[in-house]
N, C-alpha and C positions, 0 to 999 in steps of 0.2 A: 260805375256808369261808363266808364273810356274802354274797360273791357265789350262792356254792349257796342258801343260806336265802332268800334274795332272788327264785330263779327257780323255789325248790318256792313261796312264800306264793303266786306271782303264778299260777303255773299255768296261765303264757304260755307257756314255753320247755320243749322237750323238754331233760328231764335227759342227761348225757353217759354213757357209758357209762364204769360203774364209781362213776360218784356215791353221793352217799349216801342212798340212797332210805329207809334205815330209820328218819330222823328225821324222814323228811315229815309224820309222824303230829303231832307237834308242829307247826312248821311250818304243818301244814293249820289249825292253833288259831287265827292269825292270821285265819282266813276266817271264826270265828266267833266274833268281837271282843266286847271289854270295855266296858259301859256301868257309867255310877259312880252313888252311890247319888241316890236322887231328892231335893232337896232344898227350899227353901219359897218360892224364887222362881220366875216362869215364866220357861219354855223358850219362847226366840222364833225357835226352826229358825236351820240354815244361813245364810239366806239374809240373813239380818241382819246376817251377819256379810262380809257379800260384796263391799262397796262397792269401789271403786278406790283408795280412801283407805283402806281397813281393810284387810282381808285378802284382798282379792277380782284383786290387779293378776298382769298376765300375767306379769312379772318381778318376783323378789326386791332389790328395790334402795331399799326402803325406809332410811330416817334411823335407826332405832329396832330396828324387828323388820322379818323381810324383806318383809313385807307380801304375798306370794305364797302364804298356805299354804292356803288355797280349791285352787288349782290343785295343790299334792301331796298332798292330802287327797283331790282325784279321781284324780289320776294311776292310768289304766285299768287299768295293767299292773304296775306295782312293788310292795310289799308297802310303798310309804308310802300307797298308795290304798285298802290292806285294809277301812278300816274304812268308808269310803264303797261300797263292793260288798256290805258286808256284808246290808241288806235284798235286795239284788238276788238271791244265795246263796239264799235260801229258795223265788224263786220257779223256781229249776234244779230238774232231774232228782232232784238228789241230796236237794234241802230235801223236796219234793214227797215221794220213796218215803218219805223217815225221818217226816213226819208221817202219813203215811196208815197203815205200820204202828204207831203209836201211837195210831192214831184220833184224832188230832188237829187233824183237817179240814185249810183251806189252811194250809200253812204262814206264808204271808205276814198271817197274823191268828190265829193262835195265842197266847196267851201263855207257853205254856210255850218258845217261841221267840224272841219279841219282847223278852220282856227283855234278851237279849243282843247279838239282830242289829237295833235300832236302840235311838231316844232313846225310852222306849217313859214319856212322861211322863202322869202322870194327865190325863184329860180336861180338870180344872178350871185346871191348870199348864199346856195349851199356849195358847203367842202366835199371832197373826194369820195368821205366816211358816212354822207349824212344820208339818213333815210328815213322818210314818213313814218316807215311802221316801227320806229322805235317808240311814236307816242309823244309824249309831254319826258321831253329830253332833259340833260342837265341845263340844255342854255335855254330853254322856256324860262328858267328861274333867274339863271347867276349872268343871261345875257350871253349875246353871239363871242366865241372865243376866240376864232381864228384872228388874226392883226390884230388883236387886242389883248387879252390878259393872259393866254394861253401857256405863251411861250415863258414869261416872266412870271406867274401866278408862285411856283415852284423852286425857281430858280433865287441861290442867296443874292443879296442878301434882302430878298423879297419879303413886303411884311404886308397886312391888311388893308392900311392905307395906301399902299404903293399898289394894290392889285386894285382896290375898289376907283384912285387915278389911272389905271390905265386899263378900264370900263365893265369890270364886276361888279354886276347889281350889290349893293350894300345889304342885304337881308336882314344884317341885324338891326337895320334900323326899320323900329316899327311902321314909320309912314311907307318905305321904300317896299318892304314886304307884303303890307294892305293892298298899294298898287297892282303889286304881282299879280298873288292870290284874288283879287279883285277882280278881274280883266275877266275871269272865265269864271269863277263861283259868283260874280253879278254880272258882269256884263261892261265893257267896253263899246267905243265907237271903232275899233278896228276890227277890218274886216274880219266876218265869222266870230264873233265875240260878242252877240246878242240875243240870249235866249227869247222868243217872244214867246206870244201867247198862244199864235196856231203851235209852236213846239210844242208845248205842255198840251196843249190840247190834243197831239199826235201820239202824246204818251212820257213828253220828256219830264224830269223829277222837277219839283219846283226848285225854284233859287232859293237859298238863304246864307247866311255867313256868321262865322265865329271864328275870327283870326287867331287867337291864343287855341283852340281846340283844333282847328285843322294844322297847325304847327306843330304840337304834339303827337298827331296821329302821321305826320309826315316828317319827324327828327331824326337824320339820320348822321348824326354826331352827340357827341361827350359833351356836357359842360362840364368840363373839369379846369383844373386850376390855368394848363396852357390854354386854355378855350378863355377864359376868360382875359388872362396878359394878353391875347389878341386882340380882342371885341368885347371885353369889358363884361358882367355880368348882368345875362338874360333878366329883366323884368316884367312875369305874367301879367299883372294886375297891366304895367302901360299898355304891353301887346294888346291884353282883351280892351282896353279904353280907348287905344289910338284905334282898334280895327273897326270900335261901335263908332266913331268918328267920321270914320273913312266911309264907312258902309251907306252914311245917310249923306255924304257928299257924293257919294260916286252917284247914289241914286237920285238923286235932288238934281247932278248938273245934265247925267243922260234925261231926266224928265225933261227939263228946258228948254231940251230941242226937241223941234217939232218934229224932225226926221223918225224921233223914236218914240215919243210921247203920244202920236196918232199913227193908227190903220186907216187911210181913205178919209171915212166920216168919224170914225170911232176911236176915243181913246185907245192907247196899247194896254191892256187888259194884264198884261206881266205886274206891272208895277202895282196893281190895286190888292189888297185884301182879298187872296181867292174865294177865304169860306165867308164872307160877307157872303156871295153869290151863288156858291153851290152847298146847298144846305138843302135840307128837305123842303119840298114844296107840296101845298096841300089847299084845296080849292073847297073847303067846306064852310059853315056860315058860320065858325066859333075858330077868330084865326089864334093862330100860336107863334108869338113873336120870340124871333130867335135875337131880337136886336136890342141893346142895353147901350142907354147913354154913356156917352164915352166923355168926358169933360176936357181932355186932350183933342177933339174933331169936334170944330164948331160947323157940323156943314145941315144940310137940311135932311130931314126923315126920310131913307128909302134910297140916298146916294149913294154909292159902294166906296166906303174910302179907299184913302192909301193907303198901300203896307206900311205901318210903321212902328213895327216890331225894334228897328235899330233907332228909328228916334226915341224909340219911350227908354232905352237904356242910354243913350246918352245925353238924355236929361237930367236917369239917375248921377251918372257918371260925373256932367257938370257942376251940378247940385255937391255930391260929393268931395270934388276936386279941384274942382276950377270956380266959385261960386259967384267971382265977380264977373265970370261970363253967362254963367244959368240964366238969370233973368232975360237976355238979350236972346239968347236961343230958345225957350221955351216959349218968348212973342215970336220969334220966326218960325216955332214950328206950328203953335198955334194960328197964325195969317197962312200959312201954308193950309192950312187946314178948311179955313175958312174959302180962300181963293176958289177951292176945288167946287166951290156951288158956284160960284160966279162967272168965268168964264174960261175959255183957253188962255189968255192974255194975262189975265189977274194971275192966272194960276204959274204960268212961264217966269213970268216976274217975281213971285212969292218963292219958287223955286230957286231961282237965282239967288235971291237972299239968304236960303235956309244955309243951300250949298255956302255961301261964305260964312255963316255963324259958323257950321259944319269944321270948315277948315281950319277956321282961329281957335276953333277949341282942340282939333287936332293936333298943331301945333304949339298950343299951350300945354296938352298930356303928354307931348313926346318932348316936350323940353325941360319939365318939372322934376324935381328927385319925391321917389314915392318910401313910403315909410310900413309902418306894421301895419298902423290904423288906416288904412289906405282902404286895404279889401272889408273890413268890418263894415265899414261908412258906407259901401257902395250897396253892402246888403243889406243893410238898414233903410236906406231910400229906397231900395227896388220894392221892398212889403211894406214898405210905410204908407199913412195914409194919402200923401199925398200922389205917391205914383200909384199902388194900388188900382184905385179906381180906373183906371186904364185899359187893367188886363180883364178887357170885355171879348177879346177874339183869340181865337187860340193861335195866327201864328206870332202874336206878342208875348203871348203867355210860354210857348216854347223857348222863347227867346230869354225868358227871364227865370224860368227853371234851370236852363242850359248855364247860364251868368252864377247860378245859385251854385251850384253845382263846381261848376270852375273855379271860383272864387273860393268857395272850402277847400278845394283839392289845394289850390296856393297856400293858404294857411297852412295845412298839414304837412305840405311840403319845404313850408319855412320855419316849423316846428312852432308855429304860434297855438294851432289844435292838436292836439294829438291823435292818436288811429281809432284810440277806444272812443273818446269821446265823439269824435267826428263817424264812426259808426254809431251811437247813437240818434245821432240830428237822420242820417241817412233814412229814417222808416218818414219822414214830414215828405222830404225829398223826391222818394220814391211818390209818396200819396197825390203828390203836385204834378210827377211825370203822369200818376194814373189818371188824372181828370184832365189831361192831353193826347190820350192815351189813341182816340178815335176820335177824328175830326168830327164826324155829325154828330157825336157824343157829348162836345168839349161841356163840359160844365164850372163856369168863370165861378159861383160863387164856393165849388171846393177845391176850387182851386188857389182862389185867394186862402180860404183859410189854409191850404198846407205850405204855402210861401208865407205866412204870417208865423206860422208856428215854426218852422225850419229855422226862417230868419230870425225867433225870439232866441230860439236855442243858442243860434251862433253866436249872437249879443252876448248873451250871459258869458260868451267863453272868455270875454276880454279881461 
């Protein structure tokens, strides 16, 4: 599956027939990358960072770190070069129509653009070297270098905590990284950091998030034994549970404000459930309801809900990990849910709430030590009967294939499953991508059954 994800970001390779083209939309998010918030040192561009001693050499074979990550940072074709194409994207076909019909003028000097598809640092913050058209730069991610960590990052007897002290974004730590990648894969209140809905309706790919998956498809370092004496050893399972965390805070507190939550008279249409509303419509006298009660959305018949594809997983997650905080979270996401009939106000407020359950569980998943049975438990809940009945819309159901999916890859990679056996569960997997396959298609009830049957397999493997 990370091979498919790989060759939709790159939008090199023709897909094979039968792939899963209905996650491209995600996928395509990768093309329109995440810059981190602007901070009080300058941005000294790329190119600083380039030397043959730094990170600029043809080969990874660096002492320390591999010293090559210039060169996968461009890499023309992979989805590790995403974020270096990213200014390039606005000056295509595609950047070009979606600003013109916004009135937007060029894309490539728009701000409601630039904040996402490069370093788009205040005038008075850039250095000598820095340049727009490098894109989503090293300091989108690790933060402005110049009078801050640049000089010392490198320098003995300089160590992790001494560079993340003197103002290198911490990345290994999962809340720190969500932040990041958040900002432009959902959306921020900083300027140019908020996809709406006339976007998508111009053509731009919808929003969605998977912190542990877009991590992997953007590694460009070793976990090896020095990698870990530094920053400690990576864990997939918190990543993916801190990022489902973060995903329904980030989206719960931009709800709250009215700035983003309404167009004019009308909610902001970003944040709802797109294929509630664009589904086939049909005006004859025998109707055909596309719509299945959801026991998670207490709202009324014919209301468009909320996307809440990241809160149905970390209910699972709670449920699984944290379980003296579930109960509290799934009443706040359920009153969230409820609010949405009721009024703007109810609904601001309900938000506001969720977003705090949100964070205390965030901060419970990124404080916990995780174990083997970790990832099993989390698959268990996601096809169990209680979350189940949930996955009535397909962009939750993608969300929780994608969870299935990641979650075996970590097994197999902590040698809890093995290759053969974990190719076997892969044909439930696949069956579960196929009944996501086409949005107007989505078909929830084979789809549960191939996340029921996936997920009995994995059980068994314990």
């Amino acid at each position: 599956m990370r091979r498919f994800w790989a060759e939709v970001i790159t939008g090199a390779q023709a897909l094979p027939r039968g792939a899963l083209r209905t996650i491209a939309v995600l996928a395509l998010a990768a093309l329109y990358p995440a810059s981190s918030a602007i901070g009080n040192g300058t941005f000294e561009g790329v190119a600083s960072c380039a030397g043959s001693t730094c990170h600029g050499r043809a080969e990874g074979n660096g002492a320390v770190v591999r010293q090559d990550e210039i060169a996968t940072w461009q890499e023309p074709s992979s989805p590790a070069g995403a974020h270096s194409r990213a200014y390039a994207v606005l000056g295509g076909r595609r950047g070009q129509q979606i600003a013109a019909s916004l009135g937007l003028g060029n894309a490539q000097s728009a701000p409601a653009c630039l904040g996402c598809h490069a370093t788009n640092a205040p005038a008075g913050q850039r250095g000598a070297k820095f340049t727009l058209t490098d894109g989503v730069g090293c300091e989108s991610c690790h933060g402005p270098s110049g009078g801050t960590w640049l000089a010392e990052h490198y320098a003995l007897p300089a160590t992790h905590d001494s560079n993340i002290a003197a103002g290198l974004t911490p990345l290994d730590n999962p809340k720190a990284r969500a932040g990041v990648c958040l900002d432009c894969h959902y959306g921020s209140s900083k300027p140019g950091q908020f996809v709406t809905h006339a976007m998508m309706a111009a053509g731009h790919p919808r929003i969605s998030f998977e912190l542990d998956l877009f991590s992997a498809l953007q590694q460009h370092h070793n976990i090896d034994a020095d990698y870990v004496a530094r920053k400690g050893a990576p864990d997939s399972v918190r990543f993916w549970a801190v990022g489902q965390a973060e995903a329904v805070r980030r989206a719960t507190s931009l709800f709250a404000q009215p700035k983003f939550a309404y167009e004019g008279a009308f909610p902001q249409f970003t944040f709802l459930d797109c294929h509630s509303c664009h589904r086939t419509i049909t005006d004859g006298p025998s109707r055909k309801l596309t719509f299945e009660t959801n026991p998670g959305r207490p709202i009324p018949f014919g209301n468009p809900p909320f996307n809440d594809e990241n809160m149905i997983m970390l209910s699972a997650v709670a449920g699984a990990l944290v379980p003296g905080e579930a109960g509290a979270y799934q009443t706040a996401a359920r009153d969230f849910h409820k609010a949405m009939g009721q009024g703007p106000a109810e609904t601001r407020a309900a938000a506001q709430a969720l977003a705090a359950r949100a964070g205390a569980l965030s901060d419970a998943l990124s404080g916990r030590a995780y174990g083997n049975a970790d990832a099993f438990r989390i698959i268990a809940i996601i096809a169990g009967e209680a979350t189940a009945p949930r996955f009535t819309d397909y962009a939750g159901s993608v969300q929780a294939v994608m969870a299935v999916d990641t979650l075996l890859n970590v097994l197999v990679r902590e040698g809890r499953v093995t290759q053969g056996a974990a190719a076997g569960i892969r044909g439930d997997i696949a069956r579960a991508y196929k009944a996501v396959e086409e949005p107007n298609a989505y078909r929830p009830a084979d789809f549960r059954s191939a996340l029921k049957s996936a997920s009995g397999a994995i059980g068994r493997l314990q």
